[in-house]
Backbone as CSV, one residue per row, in Angstrom:
resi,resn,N_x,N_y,N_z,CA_x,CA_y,CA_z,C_x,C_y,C_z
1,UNK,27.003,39.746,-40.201,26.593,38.810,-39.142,27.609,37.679,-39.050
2,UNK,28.443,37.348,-37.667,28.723,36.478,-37.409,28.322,35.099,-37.719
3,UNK,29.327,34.002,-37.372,28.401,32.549,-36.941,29.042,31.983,-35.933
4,UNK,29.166,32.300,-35.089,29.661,31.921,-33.826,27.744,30.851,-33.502
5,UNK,28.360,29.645,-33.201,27.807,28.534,-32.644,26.688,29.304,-31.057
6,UNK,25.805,29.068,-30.659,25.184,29.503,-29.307,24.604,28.209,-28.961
7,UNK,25.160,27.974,-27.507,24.420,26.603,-26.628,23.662,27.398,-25.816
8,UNK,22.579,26.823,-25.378,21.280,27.413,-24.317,21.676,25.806,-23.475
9,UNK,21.819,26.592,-22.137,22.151,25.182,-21.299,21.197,24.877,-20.179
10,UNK,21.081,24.404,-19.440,20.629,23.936,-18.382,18.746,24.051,-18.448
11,UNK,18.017,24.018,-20.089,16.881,23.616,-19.896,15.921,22.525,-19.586
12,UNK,14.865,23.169,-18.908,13.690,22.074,-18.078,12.447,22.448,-18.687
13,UNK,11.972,23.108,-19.306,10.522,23.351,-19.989,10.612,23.147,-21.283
14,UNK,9.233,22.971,-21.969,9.360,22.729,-23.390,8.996,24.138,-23.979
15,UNK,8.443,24.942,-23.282,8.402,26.309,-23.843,10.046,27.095,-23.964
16,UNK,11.244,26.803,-22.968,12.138,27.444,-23.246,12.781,26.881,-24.306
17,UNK,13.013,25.418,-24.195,13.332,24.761,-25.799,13.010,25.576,-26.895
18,UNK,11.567,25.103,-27.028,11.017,26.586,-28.395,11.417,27.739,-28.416
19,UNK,11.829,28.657,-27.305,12.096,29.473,-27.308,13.871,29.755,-27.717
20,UNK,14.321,28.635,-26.970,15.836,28.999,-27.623,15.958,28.622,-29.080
21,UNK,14.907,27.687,-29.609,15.441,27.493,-30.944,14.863,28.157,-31.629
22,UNK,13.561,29.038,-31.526,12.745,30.035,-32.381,13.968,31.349,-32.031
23,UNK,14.650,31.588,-31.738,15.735,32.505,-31.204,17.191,32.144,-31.976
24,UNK,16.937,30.605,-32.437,18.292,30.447,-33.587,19.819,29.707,-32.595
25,UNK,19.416,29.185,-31.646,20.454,28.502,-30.723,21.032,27.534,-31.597
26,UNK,21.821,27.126,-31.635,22.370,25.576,-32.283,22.839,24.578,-31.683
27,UNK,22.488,24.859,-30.403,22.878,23.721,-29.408,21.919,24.041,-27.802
28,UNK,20.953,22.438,-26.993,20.713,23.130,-26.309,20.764,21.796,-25.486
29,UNK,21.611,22.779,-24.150,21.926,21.728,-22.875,21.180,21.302,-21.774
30,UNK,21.362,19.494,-21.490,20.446,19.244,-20.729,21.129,18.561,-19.307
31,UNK,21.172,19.029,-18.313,22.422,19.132,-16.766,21.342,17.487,-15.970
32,UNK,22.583,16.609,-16.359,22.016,15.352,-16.061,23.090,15.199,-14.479
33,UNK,22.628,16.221,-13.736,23.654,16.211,-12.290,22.546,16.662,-11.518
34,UNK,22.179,15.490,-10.824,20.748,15.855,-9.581,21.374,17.010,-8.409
35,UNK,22.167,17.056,-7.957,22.286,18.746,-6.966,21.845,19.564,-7.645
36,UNK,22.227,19.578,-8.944,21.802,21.084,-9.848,20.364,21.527,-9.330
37,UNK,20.099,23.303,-9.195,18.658,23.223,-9.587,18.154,23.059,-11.163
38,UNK,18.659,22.637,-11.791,18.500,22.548,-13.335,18.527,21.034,-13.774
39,UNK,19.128,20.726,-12.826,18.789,18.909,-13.002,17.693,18.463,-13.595
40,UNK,17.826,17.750,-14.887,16.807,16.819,-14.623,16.902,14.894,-15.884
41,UNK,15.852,14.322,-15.449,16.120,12.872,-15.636,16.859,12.314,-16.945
42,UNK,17.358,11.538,-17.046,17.979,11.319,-18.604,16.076,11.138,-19.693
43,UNK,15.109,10.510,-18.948,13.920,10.351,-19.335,13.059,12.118,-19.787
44,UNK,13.346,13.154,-18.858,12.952,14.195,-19.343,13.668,15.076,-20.403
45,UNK,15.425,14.883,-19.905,15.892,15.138,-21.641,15.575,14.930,-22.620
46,UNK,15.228,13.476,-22.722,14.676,12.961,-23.718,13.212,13.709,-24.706
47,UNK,12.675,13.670,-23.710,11.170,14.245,-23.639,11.577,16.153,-24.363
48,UNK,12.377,16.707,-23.640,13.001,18.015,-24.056,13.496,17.298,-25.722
49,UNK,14.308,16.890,-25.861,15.167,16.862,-26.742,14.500,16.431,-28.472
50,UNK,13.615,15.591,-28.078,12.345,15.598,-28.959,11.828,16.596,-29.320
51,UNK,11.948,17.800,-29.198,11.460,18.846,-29.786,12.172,19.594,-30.465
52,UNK,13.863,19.123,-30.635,14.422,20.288,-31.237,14.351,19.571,-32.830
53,UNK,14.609,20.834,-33.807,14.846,20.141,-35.179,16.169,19.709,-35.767
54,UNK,15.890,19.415,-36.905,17.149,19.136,-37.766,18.481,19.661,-37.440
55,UNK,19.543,19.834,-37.784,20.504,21.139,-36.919,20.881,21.433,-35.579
56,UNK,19.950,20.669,-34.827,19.893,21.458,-33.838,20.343,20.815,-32.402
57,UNK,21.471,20.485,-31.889,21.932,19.249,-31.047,21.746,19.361,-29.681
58,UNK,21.276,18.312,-29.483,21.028,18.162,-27.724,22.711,17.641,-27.146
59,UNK,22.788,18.414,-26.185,23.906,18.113,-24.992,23.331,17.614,-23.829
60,UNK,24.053,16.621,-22.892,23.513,16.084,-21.925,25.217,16.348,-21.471
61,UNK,24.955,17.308,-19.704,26.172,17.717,-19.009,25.939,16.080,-17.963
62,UNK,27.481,15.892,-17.583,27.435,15.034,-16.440,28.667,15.402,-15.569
63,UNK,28.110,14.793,-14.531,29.207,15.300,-13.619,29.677,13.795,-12.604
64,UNK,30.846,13.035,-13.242,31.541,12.202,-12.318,30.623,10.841,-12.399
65,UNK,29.796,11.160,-13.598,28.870,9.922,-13.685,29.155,8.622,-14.236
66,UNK,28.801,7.605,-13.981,29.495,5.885,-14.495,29.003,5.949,-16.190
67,UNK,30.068,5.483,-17.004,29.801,4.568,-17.882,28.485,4.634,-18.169
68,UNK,27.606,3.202,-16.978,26.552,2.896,-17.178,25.421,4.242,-17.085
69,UNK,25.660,5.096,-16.224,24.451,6.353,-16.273,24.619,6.846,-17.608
70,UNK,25.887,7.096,-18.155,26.017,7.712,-18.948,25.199,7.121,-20.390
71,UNK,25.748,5.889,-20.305,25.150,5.246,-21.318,23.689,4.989,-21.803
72,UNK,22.737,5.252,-20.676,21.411,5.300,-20.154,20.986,6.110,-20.580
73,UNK,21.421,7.908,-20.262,21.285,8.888,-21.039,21.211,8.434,-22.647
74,UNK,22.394,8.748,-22.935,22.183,8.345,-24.530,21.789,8.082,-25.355
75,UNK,20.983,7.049,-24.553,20.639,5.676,-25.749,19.077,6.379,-25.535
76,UNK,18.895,6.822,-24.500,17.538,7.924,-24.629,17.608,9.375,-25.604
77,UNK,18.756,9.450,-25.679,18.712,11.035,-26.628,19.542,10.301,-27.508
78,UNK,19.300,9.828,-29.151,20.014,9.814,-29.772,20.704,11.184,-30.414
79,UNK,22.055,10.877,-30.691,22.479,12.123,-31.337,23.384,12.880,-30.473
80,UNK,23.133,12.830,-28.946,23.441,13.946,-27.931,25.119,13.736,-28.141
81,UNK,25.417,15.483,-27.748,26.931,15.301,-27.657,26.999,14.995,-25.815
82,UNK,27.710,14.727,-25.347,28.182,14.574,-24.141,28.924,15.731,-23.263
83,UNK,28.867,16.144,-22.537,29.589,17.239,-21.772,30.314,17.146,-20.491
84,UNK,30.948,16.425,-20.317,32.191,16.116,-19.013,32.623,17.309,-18.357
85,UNK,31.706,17.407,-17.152,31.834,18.613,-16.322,32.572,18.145,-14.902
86,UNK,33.238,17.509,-14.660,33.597,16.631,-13.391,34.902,16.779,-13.349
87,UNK,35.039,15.705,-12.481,36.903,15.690,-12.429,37.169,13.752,-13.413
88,UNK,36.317,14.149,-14.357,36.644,12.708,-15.616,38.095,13.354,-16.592
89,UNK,38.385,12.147,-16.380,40.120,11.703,-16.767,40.211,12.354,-18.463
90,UNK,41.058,12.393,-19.015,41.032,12.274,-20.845,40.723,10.962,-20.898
91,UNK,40.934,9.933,-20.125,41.256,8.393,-21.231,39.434,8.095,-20.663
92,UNK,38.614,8.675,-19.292,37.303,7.971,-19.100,36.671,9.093,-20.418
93,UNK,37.170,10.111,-20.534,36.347,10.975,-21.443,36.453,10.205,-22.875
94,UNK,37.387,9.962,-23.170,37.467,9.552,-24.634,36.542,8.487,-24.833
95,UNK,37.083,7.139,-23.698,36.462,6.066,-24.113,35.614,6.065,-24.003
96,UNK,34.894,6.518,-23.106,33.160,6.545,-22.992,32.659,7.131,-23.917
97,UNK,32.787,8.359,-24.847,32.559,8.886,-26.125,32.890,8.153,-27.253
98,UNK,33.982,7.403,-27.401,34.040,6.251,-28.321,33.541,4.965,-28.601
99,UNK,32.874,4.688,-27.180,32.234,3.524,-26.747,30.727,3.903,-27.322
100,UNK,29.888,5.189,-27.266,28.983,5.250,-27.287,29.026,5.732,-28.764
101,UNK,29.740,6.119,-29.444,29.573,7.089,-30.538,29.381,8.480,-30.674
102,UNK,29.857,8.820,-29.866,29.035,10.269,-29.712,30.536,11.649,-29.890
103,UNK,30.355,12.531,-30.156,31.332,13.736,-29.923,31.151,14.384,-28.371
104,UNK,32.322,15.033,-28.015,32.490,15.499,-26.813,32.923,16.757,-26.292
105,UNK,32.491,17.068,-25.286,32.869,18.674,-24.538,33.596,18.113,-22.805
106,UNK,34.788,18.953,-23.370,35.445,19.386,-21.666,35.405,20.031,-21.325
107,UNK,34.745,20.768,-19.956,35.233,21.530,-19.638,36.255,22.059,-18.741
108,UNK,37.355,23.209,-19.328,37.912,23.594,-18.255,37.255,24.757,-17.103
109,UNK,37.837,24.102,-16.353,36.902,25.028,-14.810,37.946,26.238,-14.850
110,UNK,38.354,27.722,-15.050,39.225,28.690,-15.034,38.977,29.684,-13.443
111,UNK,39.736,29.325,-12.945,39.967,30.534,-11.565,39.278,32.072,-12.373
112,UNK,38.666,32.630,-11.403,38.575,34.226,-11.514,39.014,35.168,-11.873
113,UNK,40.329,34.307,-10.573,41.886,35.578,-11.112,42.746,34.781,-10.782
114,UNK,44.048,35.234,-11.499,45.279,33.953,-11.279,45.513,34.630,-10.204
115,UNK,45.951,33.821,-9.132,46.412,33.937,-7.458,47.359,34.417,-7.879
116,UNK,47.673,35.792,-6.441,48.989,36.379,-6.574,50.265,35.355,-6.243
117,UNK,50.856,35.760,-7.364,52.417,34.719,-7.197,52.000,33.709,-7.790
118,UNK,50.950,32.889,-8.230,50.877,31.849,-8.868,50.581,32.114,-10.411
119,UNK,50.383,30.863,-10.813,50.550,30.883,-12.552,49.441,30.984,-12.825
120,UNK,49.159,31.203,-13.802,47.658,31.489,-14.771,47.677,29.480,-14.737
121,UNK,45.792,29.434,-15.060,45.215,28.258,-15.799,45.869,27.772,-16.635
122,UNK,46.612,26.816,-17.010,47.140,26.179,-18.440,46.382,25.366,-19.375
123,UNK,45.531,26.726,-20.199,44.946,26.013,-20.942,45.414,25.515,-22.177
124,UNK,46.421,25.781,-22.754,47.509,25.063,-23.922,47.822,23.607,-22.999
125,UNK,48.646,23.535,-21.866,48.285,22.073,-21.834,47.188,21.449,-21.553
126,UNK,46.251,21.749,-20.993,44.877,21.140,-20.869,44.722,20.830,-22.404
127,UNK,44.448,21.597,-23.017,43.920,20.907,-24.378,44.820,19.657,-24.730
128,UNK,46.320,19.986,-24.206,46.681,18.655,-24.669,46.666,17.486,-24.130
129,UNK,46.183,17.734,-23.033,45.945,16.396,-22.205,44.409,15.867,-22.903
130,UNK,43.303,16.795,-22.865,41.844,16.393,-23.489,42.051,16.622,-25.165
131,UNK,42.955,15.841,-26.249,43.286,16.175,-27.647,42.112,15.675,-27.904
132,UNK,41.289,14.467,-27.646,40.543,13.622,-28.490,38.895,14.647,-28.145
133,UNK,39.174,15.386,-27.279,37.543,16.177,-27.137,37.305,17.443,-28.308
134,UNK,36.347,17.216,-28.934,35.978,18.137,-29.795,35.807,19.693,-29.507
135,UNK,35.815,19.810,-28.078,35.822,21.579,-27.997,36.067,21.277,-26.311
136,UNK,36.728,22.429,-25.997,36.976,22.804,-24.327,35.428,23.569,-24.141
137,UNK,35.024,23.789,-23.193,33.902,24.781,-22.603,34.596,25.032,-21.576
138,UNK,35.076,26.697,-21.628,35.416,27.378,-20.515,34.707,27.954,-19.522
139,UNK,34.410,27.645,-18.221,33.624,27.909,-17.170,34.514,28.561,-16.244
140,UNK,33.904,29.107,-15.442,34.501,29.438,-14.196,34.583,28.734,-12.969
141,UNK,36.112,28.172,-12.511,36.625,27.727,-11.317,35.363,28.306,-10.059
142,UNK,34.296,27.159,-9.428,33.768,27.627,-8.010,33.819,26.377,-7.304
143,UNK,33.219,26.475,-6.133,32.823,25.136,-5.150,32.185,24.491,-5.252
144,UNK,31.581,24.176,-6.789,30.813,23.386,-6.740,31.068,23.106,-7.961
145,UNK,29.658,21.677,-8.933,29.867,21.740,-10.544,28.943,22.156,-11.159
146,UNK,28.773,22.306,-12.125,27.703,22.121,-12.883,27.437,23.609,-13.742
147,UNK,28.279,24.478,-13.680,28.157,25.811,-13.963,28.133,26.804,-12.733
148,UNK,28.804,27.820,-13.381,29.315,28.379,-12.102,28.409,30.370,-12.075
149,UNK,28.106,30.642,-13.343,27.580,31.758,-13.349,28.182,33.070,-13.089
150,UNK,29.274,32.848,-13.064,30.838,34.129,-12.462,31.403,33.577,-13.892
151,UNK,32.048,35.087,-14.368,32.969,35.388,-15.404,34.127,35.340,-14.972
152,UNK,35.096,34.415,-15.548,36.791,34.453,-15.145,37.298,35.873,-16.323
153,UNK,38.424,35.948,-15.694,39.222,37.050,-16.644,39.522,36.603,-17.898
154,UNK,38.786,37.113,-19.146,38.899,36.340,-20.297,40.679,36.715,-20.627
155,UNK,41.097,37.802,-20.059,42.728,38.618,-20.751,43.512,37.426,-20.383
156,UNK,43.384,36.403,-19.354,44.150,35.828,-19.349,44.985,34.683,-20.028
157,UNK,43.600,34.283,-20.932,43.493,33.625,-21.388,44.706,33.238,-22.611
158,UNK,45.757,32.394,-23.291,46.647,31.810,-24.003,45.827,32.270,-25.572
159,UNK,47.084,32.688,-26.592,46.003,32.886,-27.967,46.618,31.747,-28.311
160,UNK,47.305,30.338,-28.143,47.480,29.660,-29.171,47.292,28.304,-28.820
161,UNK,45.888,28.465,-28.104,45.039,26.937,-27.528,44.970,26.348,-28.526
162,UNK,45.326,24.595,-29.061,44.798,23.600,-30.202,43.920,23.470,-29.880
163,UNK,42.640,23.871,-29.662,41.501,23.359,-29.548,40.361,24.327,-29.992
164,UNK,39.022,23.849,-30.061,37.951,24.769,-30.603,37.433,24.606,-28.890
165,UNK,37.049,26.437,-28.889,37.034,26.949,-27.795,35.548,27.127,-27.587
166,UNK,34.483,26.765,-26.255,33.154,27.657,-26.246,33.330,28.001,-24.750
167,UNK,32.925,29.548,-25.129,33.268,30.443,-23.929,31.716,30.484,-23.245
168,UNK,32.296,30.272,-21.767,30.701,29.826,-20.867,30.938,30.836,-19.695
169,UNK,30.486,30.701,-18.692,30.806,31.326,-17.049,30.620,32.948,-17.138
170,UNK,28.664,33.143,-16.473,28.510,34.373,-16.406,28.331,35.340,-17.648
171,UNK,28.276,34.098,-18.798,28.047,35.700,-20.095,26.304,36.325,-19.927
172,UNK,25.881,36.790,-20.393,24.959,37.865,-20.293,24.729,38.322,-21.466
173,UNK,23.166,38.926,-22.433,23.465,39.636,-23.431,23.979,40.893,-23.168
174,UNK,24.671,41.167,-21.964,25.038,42.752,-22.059,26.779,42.590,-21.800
175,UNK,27.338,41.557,-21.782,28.704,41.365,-22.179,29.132,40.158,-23.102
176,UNK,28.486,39.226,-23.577,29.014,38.382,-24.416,29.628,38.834,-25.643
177,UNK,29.232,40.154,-25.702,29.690,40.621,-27.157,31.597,41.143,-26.746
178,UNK,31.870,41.752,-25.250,33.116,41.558,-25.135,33.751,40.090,-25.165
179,UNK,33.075,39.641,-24.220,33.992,38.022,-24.316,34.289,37.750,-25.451
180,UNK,33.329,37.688,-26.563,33.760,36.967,-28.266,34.740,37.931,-28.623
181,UNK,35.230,39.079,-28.408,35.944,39.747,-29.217,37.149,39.147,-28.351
182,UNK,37.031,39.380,-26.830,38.579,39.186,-25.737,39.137,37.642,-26.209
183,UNK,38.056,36.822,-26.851,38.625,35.308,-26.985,38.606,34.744,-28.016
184,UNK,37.283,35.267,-29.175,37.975,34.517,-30.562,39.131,34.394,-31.389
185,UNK,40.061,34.851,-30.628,41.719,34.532,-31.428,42.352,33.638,-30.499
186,UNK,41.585,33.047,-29.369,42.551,32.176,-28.565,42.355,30.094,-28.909
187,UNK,41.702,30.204,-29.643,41.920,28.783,-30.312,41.629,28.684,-31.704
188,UNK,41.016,27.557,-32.076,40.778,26.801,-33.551,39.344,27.782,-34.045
189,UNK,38.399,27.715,-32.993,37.276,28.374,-33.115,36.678,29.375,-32.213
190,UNK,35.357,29.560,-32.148,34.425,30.025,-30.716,33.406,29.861,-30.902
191,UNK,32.533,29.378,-30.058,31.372,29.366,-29.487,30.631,29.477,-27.975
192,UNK,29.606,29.798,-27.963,29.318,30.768,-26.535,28.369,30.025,-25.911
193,UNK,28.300,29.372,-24.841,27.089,28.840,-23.959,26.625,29.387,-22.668
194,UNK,25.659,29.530,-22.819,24.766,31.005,-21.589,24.114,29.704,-20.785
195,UNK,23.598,30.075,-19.693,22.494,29.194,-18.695,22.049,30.433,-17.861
196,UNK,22.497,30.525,-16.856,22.154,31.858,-15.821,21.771,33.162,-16.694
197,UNK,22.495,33.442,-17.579,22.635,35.118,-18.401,21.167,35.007,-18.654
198,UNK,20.571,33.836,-19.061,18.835,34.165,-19.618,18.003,33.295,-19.081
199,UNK,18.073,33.903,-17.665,16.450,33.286,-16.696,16.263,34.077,-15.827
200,UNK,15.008,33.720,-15.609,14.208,34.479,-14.951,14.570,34.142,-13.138
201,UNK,14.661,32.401,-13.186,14.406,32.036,-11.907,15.228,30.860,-12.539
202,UNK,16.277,30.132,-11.474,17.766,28.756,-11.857,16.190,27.895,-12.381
203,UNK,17.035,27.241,-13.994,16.344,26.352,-14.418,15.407,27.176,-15.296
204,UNK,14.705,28.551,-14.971,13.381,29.091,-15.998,14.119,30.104,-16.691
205,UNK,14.462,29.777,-17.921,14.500,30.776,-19.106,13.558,31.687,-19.278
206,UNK,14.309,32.966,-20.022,13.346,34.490,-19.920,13.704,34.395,-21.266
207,UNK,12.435,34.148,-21.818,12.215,34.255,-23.690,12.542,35.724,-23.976
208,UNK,12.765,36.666,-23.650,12.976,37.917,-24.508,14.628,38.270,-23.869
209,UNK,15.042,37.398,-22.731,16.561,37.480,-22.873,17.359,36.481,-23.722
210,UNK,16.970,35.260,-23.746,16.948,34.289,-25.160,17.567,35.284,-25.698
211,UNK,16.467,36.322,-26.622,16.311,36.552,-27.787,17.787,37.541,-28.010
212,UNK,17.591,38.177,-26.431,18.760,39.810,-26.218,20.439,38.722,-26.558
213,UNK,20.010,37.620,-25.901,21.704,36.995,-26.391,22.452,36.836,-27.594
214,UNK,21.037,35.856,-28.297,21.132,35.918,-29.787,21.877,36.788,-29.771
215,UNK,20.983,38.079,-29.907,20.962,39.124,-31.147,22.031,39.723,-30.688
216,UNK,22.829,39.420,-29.480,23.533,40.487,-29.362,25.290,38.996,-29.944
217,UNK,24.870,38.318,-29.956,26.158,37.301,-30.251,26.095,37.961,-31.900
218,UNK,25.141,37.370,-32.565,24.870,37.681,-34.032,25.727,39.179,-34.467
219,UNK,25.107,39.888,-33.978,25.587,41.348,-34.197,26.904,41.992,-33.756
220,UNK,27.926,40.939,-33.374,29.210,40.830,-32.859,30.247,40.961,-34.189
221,UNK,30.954,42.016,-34.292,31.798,42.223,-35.285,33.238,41.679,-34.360
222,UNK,33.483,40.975,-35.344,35.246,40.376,-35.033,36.233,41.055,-36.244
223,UNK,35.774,41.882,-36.799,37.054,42.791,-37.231,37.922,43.631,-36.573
224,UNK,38.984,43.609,-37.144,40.388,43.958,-35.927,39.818,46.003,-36.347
């Protein structure tokens, strides 16, 4: 058995909470971006986030949000890591994570497919522009933020990213077990964050796909 890290993202019920952590998640995300249908208040994170245990870390995603929202969040979820899903700078990402105390997630947004004639994503320099963020979260490039639910081409991906990597956009328990193999040699680490792959309906988690992700991340052999 692996230990690849699993985030459960974009929950709104207190039954899917239980459910991702009776399922063994180690991280579970809360999408503080009102367009989302998964949105919801820094006051109901809170309320969510109160239920997880020891181990077990609340994320609060934002998208292009002030300082002050941000800070609002927070101080309602102690503990939370932060997740900079926007078009926020390295220097607003850092300082606002240093200001508050907290550790941090970037994500890079990755195109589908590299455009013909153009260059692949540069995710070796991205990491070096975001050095001070504790892990990239790779999503997929769409028209909008907040998670995109489409798989980019993991082949494209650089093996010698400085950074600890969590692979997001479109996994599923019926392919995450390729993605971890196509990408755990492309940085420091890996870890995997699902939202869409296990619900029923945007925002309602399906407790027995929960479970199919787990078990199918867990049961992921990374021998060559």
């Amino acid at each position: 058995m692996n230990h690849i890290p699993i985030k459960i993202c974009g929950l709104t019920r207190e039954q899917d909470v239980i459910a991702a952590v009776n399922a063994g998640a180690n991280a579970i995300g809360f999408v503080l971006y009102p367009p989302s249908p998964r949105h919801v208040s820094p006051e109901r994170a809170a309320e969510l986030a109160a239920l997880l245990p020891a181990f077990v870390s609340p994320v609060l995603l934002f998208v292009n949000a002030s300082l002050e929202v941000i800070a609002h969040a927070a101080a309602l979820v102690p503990g939370a890591w932060l997740q900079f899903h926007g078009d926020e700078t390295p220097e607003f990402c850092a300082n606002t994570a240093k200001t508050l105390g907290r550790r941090w997630l970037r994500v890079a947004r990755i195109p589908q497919e590299t455009p013909q004639g153009g260059a692949p994503f540069d995710l070796v320099n991205y990491a070096s522009l975001y050095d001070k963020a504790d892990a990239l979260l790779l999503d997929t490039f769409v028209d909008a933020y907040g998670g995109s639910g489409h798989r980019f081409n993991w082949s494209q991906l650089p093996t010698n990213v400085n950074a600890h990597l969590v692979l997001s956009g479109g996994l599923t328990p019926a392919n995450v077990a390729d993605g971890i193999r196509a990408v755990h040699r492309c940085g420091l680490s890996l870890a995997v964050d699902v939202s869409s792959g296990v619900e029923s309906a945007k925002g309602i988690k399906d407790a027995d796909k929960i479970r199919a992700f787990v078990a199918a991340v867990r049961s992921t052999s990374l021998a060559d």
